[in-house]
N, C-alpha and C positions, 0 to 999 in steps of 0.2 A: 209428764214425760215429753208430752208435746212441746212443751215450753224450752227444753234443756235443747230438745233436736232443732227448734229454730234459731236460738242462740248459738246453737253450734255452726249451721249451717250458716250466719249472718258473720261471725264472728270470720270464719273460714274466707269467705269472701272479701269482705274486708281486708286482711291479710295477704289474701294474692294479692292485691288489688294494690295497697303502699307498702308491703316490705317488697314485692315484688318489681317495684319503681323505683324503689329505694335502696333498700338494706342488699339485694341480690347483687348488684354491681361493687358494693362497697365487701362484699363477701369472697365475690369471684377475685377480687385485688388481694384481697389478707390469705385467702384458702387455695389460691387456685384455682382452674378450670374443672381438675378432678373433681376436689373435695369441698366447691363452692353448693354443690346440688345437695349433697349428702347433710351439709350445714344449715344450709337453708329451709330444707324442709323438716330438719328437727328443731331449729326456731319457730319456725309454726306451728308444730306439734303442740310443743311444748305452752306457747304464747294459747292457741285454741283450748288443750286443757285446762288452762288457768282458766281462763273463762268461763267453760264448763262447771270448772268444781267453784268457784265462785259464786256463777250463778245457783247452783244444787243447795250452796249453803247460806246461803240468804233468803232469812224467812218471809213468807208474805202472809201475814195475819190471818189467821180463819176464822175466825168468831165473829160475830153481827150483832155485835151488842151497838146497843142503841142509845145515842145520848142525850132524848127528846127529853123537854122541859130542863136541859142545861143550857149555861151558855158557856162559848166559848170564846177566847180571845187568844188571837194570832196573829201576834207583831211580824211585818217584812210579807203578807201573804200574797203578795201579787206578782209573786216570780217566786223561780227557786221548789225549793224544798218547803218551805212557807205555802204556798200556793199550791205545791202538791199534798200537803197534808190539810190544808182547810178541804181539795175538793175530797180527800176522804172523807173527814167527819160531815160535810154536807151533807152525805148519800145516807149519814147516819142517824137524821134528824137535830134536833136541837137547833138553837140560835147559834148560828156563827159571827163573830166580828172581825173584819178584816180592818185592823191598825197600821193604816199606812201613809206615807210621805206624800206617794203620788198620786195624788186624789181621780186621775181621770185612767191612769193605767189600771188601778184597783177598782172601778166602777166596772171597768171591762171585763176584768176577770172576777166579779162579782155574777155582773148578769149572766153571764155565761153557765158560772154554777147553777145560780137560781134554774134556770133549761136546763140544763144536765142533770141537776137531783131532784127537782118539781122541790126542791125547801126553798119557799118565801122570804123566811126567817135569815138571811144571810142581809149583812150589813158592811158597811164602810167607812168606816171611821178615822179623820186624821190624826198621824202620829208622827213626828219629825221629830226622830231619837235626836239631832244635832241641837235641841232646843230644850233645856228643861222647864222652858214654863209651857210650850206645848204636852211634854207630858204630865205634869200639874193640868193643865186645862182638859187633856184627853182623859185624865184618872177622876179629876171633879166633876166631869158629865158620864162618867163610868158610872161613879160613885152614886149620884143624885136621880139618874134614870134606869139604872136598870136594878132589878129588884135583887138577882142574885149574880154570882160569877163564880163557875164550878170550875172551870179551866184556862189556867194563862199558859200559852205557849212562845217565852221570850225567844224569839225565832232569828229575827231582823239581826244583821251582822254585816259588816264591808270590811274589805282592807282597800290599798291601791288609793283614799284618802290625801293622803302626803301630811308631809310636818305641818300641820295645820291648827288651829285651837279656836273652837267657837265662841259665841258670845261669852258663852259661861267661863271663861279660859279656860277650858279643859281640852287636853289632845283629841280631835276630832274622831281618830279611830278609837280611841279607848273610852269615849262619849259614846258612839252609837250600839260598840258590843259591849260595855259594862257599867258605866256608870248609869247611862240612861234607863237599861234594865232595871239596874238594882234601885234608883229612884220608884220607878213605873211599881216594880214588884210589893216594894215598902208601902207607895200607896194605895194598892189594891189589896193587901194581905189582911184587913182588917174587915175589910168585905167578905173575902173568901173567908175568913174564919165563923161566920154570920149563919154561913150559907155551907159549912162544913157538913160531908165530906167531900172538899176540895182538892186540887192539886196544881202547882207551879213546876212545870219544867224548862229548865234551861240549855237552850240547844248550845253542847261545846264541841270542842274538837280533839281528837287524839295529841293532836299538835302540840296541845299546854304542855307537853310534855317537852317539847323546845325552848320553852322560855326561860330565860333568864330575868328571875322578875328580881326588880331592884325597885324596893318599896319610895324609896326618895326620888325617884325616875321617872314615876310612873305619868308624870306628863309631859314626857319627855323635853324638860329645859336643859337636860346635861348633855342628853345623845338619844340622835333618832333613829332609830330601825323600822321599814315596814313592817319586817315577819316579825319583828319582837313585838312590834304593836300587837299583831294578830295575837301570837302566841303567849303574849303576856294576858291580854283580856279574855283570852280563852281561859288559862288557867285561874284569872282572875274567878270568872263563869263559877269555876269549879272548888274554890274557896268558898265562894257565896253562899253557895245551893249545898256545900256541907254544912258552915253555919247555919244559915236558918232552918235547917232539916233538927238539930237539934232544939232552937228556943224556940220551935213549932210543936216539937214533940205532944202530944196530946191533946191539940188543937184538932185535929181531924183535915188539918190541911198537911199534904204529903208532898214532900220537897225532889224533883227528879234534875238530875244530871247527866246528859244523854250526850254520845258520840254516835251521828246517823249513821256515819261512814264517808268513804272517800267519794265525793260526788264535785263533776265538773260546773260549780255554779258562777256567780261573778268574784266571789271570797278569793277566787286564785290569780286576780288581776294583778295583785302585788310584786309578780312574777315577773323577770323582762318578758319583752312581747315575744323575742326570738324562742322561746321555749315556750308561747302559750299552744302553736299547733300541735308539737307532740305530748305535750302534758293533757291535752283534748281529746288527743286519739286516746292514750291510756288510757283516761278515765271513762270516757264514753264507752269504749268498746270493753272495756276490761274490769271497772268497776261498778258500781252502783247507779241506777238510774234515780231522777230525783222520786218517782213511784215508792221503791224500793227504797229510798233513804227516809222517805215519811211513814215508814212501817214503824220506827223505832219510838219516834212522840208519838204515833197512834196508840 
């Protein structure tokens, strides 16, 4: 209950704080002098309850299960939702691997955990989705040193990229959120079936539900969209992780497709800039923290 009355009371503030600089001038011109007060404070009513019932219903995990003598692997973990869900399972035991691009950015947020959960066990490993013989190279020292691999968490995701295509000619955004995975996954799955009972989730987004996927497009030589990129390899995501959930079946390795929820990370850069402040307000104050969006791969 404590938790809902700070939220409330943060939220609250907040809200005087920029509708009141803001929205209140733009209310007193549409509503008038009278009916600008009477309007105003039932948009923050209304905006604070959201919040509220929001927060109320957004689960925070209660169990402490423990997942000493597993490892795990968390692509993108040094920012983001990536980075809040490694420093969970840290505190939970087990080996953690943090697969990532920027080797000094992730060392930082390595050591860090190691002090904050007292686990040793937490690693750094490079992984540069833009390159697939980096993931070939990441999955063959996966593969050759570590004895088992109980959890892949394909995390790591950009947009905001541009009409780009890397070495492998493949469009650079639909490389880092799908192709690279589904490489990375293919070569670890043979592992995790070893070392069953395994499981692979694929962090998506509600988004795919935007996309307009056009199977002969998909590396974009005919026509480029940001969001379709996003939302094409989101849904892509979610193709995937149906498939192999089925030619897994009875393997003992369990295939997850997961929507954290709306959380303000870099994935929204896609956006023009003039809309990145208010889409920051909304999401920071009004939806999910990256805490609360690592609930749902925990």
């Amino acid at each position: 209950m404590s938790e809902i009355v700070y939220s409330f009371y943060t939220a609250w503030i907040i809200m005087l704080t920029i509708l009141g600089g803001v929205v209140k001038p733009a209310i007193r011109i549409i509503f008038g002098p009278f009916f600008s007060d009477i309007v105003f404070w039932f948009m923050v009513f209304l905006l604070v309850a959201l919040k509220v019932y929001l927060r109320w219903t957004t689960p925070i995990i209660s169990t402490r299960k423990r997942v000493i003598g597993k490892t795990v692997i968390i692509t993108g973990a040094d920012s983001g939702i990536g980075e809040a869900t490694a420093r969970l399972l840290a505190h939970r035991g087990g080996k953690i691997i943090l697969a990532c691009r920027d080797m000094e950015k992730a060392q930082t947020v390595c050591d860090e955990m190691v002090k904050r959960s007292d686990n040793n066990r937490i690693e750094v490993h490079h992984l540069d989705l833009t390159s697939l013989a980096s993931i070939r190279k990441f999955a063959e020292n996966i593969i050759n040193t570590e004895p088992r691999v109980d959890i892949l968490i394909n995390n790591a995701g950009a947009t905001g990229l541009g009409n780009k295509h890397t070495a492998d000619n493949l469009q650079i955004g639909m490389q880092v959120n799908h192709f690279g995975p589904f490489l990375l996954t293919c070569l670890l799955v043979g592992k995790m079936k070893k070392t069953a009972p395994s499981r692979i989730i694929m962090i998506s987004s509600l988004l795919h539900h935007c996309a307009k996927f056009d199977i002969d497009n998909l590396n974009c030589e005919k026509k480029f969209s940001e969001s379709q990129v996003y939302f094409c390899s989101k849904l892509a995501n979610v193709m995937f992780a149906l498939e192999l959930a089925k030619k897994l079946k009875g393997t003992g390795v369990t295939v997850n497709c997961v929507h954290p929820g709306l959380v303000y990370t870099r994935t929204w850069k896609f956006l023009p800039d003039s809309l990145q402040p208010v889409l920051k307000f909304i999401l920071k104050v009004f939806f999910k923290s990256e805490f609360e969006a690592a609930q749902t791969p925990v």
